[in-house]
N, C-alpha and C positions, 0 to 999 in steps of 0.2 A: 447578224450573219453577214450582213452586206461590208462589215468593217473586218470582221476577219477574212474573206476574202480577200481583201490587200496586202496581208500578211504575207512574206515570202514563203510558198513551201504549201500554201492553203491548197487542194483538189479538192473535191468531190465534195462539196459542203451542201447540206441541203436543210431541211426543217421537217423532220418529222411528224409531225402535227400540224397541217398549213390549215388555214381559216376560210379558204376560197373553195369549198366545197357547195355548191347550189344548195338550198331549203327552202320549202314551202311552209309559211308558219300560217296554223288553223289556231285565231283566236276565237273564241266563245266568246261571246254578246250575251252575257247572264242574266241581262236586265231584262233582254228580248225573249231570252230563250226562256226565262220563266214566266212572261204572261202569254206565250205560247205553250205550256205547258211540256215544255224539253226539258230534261236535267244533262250532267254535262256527263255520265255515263250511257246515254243512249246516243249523244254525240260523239266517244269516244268510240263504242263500241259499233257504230252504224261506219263509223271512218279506217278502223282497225279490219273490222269483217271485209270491208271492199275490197283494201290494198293488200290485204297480207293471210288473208283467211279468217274463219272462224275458231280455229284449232287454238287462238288466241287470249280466246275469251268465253268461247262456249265449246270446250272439248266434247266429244263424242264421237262413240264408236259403235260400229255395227259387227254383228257377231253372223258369220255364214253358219247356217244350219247344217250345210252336207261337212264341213271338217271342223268345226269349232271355233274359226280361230279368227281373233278380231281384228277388223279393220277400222281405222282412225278416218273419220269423217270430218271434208274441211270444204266449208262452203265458201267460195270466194266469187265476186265477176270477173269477169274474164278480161286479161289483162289489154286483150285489143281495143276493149268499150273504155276503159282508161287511158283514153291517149291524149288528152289534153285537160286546162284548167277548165272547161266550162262541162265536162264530162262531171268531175270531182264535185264542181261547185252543185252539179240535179241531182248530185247524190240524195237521195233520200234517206230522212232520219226514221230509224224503226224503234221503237219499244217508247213513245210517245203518249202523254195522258192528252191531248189536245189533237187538235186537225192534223196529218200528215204535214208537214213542212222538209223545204229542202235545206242543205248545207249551209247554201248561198245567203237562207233568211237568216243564218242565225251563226252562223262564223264568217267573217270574210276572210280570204285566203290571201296572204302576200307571201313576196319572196325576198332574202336575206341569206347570207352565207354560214358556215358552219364548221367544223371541225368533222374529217373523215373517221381519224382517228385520235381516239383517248386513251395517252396511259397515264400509269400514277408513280410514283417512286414515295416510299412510306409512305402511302396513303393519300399522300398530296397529289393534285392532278401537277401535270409538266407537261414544259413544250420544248424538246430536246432537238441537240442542232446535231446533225450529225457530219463527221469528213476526214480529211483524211490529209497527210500530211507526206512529201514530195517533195528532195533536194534538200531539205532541212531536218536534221536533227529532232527530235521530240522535245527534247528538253528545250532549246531554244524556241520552239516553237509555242510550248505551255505558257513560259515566261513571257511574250508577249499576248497571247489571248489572256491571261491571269492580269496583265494592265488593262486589256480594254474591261474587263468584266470590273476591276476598284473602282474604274472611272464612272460607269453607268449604276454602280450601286446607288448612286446619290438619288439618282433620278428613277428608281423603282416604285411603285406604287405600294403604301402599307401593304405588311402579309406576303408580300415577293420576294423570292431570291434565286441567287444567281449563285452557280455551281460548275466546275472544273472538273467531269468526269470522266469515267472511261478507261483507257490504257493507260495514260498520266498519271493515276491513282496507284495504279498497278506498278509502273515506273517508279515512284517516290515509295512504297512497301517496300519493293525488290532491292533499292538502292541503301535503304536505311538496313535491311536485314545483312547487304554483304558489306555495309560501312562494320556494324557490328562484328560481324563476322569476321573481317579483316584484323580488325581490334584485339578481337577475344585470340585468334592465330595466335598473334606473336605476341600477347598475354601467356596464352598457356604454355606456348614452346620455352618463354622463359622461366617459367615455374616451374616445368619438367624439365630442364638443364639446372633449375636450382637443385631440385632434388638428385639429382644424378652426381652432381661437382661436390653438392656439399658447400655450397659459397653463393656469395651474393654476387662481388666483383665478376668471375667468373663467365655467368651467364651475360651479365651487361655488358661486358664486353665481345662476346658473338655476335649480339644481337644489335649492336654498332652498324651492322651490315646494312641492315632493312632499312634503314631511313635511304641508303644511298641506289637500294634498288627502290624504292618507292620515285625518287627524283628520276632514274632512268625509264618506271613505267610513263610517268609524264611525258618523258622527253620524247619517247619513241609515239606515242599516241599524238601526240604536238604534231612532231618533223612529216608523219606520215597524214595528216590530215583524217586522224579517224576521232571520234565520240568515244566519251565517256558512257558508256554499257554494261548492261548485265554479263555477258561474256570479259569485258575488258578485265573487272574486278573479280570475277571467277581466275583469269592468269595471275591476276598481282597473287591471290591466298598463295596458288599453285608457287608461284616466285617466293615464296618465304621458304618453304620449304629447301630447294636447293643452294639459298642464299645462306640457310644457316647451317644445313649439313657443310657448309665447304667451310663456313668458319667455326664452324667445330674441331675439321682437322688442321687449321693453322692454331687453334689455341690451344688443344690437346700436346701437340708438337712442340709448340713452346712451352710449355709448361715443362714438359722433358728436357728441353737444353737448358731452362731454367736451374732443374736444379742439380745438373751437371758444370757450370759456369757460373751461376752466382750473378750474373750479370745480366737485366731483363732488354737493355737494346743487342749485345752480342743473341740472345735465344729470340727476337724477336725478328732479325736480321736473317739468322737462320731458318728459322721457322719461314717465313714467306721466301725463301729460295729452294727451301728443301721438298715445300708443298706446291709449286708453284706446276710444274705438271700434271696431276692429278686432280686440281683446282680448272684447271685450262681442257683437262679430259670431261669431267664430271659438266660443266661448264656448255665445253663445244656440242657436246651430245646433244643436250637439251635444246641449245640454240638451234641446230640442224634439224633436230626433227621436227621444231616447232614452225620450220621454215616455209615448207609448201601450205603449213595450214596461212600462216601471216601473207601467203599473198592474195590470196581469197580466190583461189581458179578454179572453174569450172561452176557449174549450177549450184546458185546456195550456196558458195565456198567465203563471200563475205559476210555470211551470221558469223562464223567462228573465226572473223581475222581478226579484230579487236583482242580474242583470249591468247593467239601464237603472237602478235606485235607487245602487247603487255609483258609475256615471257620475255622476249629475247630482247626487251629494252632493259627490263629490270634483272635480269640475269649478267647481260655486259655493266653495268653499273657496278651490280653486286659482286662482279668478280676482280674487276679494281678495286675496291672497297676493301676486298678480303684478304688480298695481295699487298696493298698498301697501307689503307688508311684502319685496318685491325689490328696488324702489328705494331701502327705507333701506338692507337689507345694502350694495347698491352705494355707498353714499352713505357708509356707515361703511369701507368697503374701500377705496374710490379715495378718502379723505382725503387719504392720506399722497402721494399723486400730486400733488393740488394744491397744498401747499405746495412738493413737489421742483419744479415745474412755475414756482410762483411765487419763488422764491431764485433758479433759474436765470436769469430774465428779465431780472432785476438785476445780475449778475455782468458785466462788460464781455468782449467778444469778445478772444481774445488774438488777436495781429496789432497790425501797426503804425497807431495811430492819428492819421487825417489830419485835421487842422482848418482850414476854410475861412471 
């Protein structure tokens, strides 16, 4: 604990389980106590009965005659004649085959420290560190505790270990479920534009986009100095969505001047000037609205600024992208169309030719 507390960003760190609790430890003299005729349940039970009652070890209950109803009977001394070690030590042993003897003959009492509290995690007992983390990121924060804990593995005692729990845990679920989640996105939007086109080319070419809103969600998360988080990558999903509706309608578009022209850079030229406002409408909106959320104001308003700065980095990307760098793919892909397109035109109809 003492070394994570150096860590930048350490608060509130403390130990769970601390060992500096007082105890009085009552050993038995068994050697003593059996030619005195004690066994070490009349010692247990003579030391149990004082400090904490009878109710312990000899339950009993008295039952009132006028309403029937039982009362639990608990004989204890009384907690003011226990106020010190020498009270404890004249304790007298009861239920004895030999002369009355006290405590004192037949346990000595010392003192040693102890644990207040015991928990367990599967079964095992642990001594968990608990704290909290301030000015720094979690994630940076795990990655240096995760070095001090490699480093001290060496020097564990058989049977011990060491464990990175808690939110951290939760973090690394959460992060692996929307890495997936991301994936699968713009997996299945391109699988549902396969089916829809009827093409392979097609959909790989819309989907040209997403890399270049992905590099904008970076950017924007960089320039503005925010974390990698649950929220950020809840926008990026959100950003695929409008990245590839807009490149849907520059390649739907060209495909139209396609096959009016014959020529895939004249339909891909058009195609991004003709889409080019309603790209910038569909575009600006989402920007805008995601704007008050991206500045984080007001109470709580920077949990969700991570998911409006993800947006609107990855949407200005994605909309140059879609503008520009869509139509060359289109334009480099449906090449080879225009020249099949233009060889055919030339080739005469087979059938009988009539001349007039």
């Amino acid at each position: 604990m003492n070394q994570i507390r150096k860590i930048p960003g350490a608060v509130d760190f403390r130990i769970q389980e601390p060992n500096n609790a007082p105890e009085l430890d009552i050993t038995m003299d068994r050697t003593k106590a059996s030619i005195l005729g004690i066994n070490a349940q009349s010692v247990a039970n003579s030391v149990l009965g004082a400090l904490a009652g009878s109710q312990q070890n000899a339950l009993n209950f008295w039952v009132d005659p006028n309403n029937g109803v039982s009362y639990q009977v608990n004989a204890q001394v009384p907690q003011y004649e226990m106020d010190s070690l020498d009270a404890l030590r004249n304790l007298p042993i009861l239920g004895g085959t030999g002369q009355g003897q006290i405590l004192a003959n037949v346990a000595p009492i010392s003192r040693s420290d102890t644990f207040p509290v015991i928990d367990h995690y599967d079964i095992r007992p642990v001594i968990n560190i608990y704290g909290s983390v301030d000015g720094k990121d979690l994630g940076y924060f795990a990655q240096q505790v995760q070095k001090l804990i490699d480093a001290s593995k060496k020097n564990l005692p058989r049977g011990s270990f060491i464990h990175l729990r808690g939110q951290v845990s939760t973090m690394h679920d959460s992060f692996i479920g929307l890495y997936l989640g991301l994936v699968f996105s713009m997996l299945l939007v391109y699988l549902l534009m396969v089916v829809n086109f009827q093409s392979w080319t097609e959909p790989f070419i819309i989907i040209t986009a997403l890399p270049c809103a992905l590099a904008g969600i970076v950017w924007m998360l960089f320039i503005t100095g925010t974390t990698l988080s649950v929220p950020a990558l809840m926008g990026a999903i959100m950003c695929m969505g409008v990245a590839t509706a807009n490149s849907v309608l520059v390649v739907t578009f060209a495909n139209e001047r396609l096959e009016d022209y014959h020529d895939s850079y004249r339909a891909a030229l058009e195609a991004g000037y003709a889409r080019i406002r309603p790209v910038l409408m569909t575009a600006a909106a989402m920007i805008i609205g995601m704007v008050p959320m991206a500045l984080g104001l007001g109470e709580g308003g920077e949990q969700n600024a991570p998911l409006g700065r993800a947006v609107i980095g990855g949407l200005i990307f994605a909309t140059g992208a879609t503008l520009f760098f869509v139509p060359t793919v289109f334009m480099i892909i449906r090449k080879g169309q225009k020249m099949q397109t233009s060889k055919s035109s030339l080739e005469p109809a087979n059938g009988p030719q009539i001349q007039g």
